[in-house]
N, C-alpha and C positions, 0 to 999 in steps of 0.2 A: 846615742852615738852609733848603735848598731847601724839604726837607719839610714842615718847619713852616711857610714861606710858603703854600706846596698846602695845608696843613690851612686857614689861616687866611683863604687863599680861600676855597675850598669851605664855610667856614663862612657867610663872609659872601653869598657867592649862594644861601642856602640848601641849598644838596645835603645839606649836615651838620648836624646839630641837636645833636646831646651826645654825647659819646663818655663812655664809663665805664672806668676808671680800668683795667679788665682790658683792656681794648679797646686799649687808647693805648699800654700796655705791649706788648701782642700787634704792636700795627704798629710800633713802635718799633726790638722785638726781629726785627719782618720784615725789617727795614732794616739789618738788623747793628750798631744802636747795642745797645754794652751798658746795661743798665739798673738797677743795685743798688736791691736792696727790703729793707726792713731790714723782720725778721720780730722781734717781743717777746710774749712769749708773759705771760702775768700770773695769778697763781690768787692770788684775796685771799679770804680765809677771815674772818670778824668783824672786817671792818673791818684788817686786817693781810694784807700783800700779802707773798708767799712766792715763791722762785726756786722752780723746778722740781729733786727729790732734797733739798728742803729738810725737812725733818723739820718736827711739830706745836712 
């Protein structure tokens, strides 16, 4: 919680403007919080959406 109070200072004096999405994960992970990213990968062919080793 500290941290995120620091962020949400620094946001509001200005210092901070946007952070992007790799960024916030980067300081997050600097801070030793772990962070789960759920990765989905998708190949949709004519309109029909395939798992990956899935056959035509």
């Amino acid at each position: 919680m500290p941290l995120l109070r620091k962020l949400v200072d620094l946001k509001r004096q200005g210092v901070l403007s946007e952070l992007w999405d790799h960024e916030l994960y980067r300081l997050l992970t600097n801070a030793g919080f772990h962070v789960p990213v759920e990765t989905r990968l998708r190949i949709v062919r004519h309109g029909r959406e395939y798992k990956l080793g899935e056959g035509d």
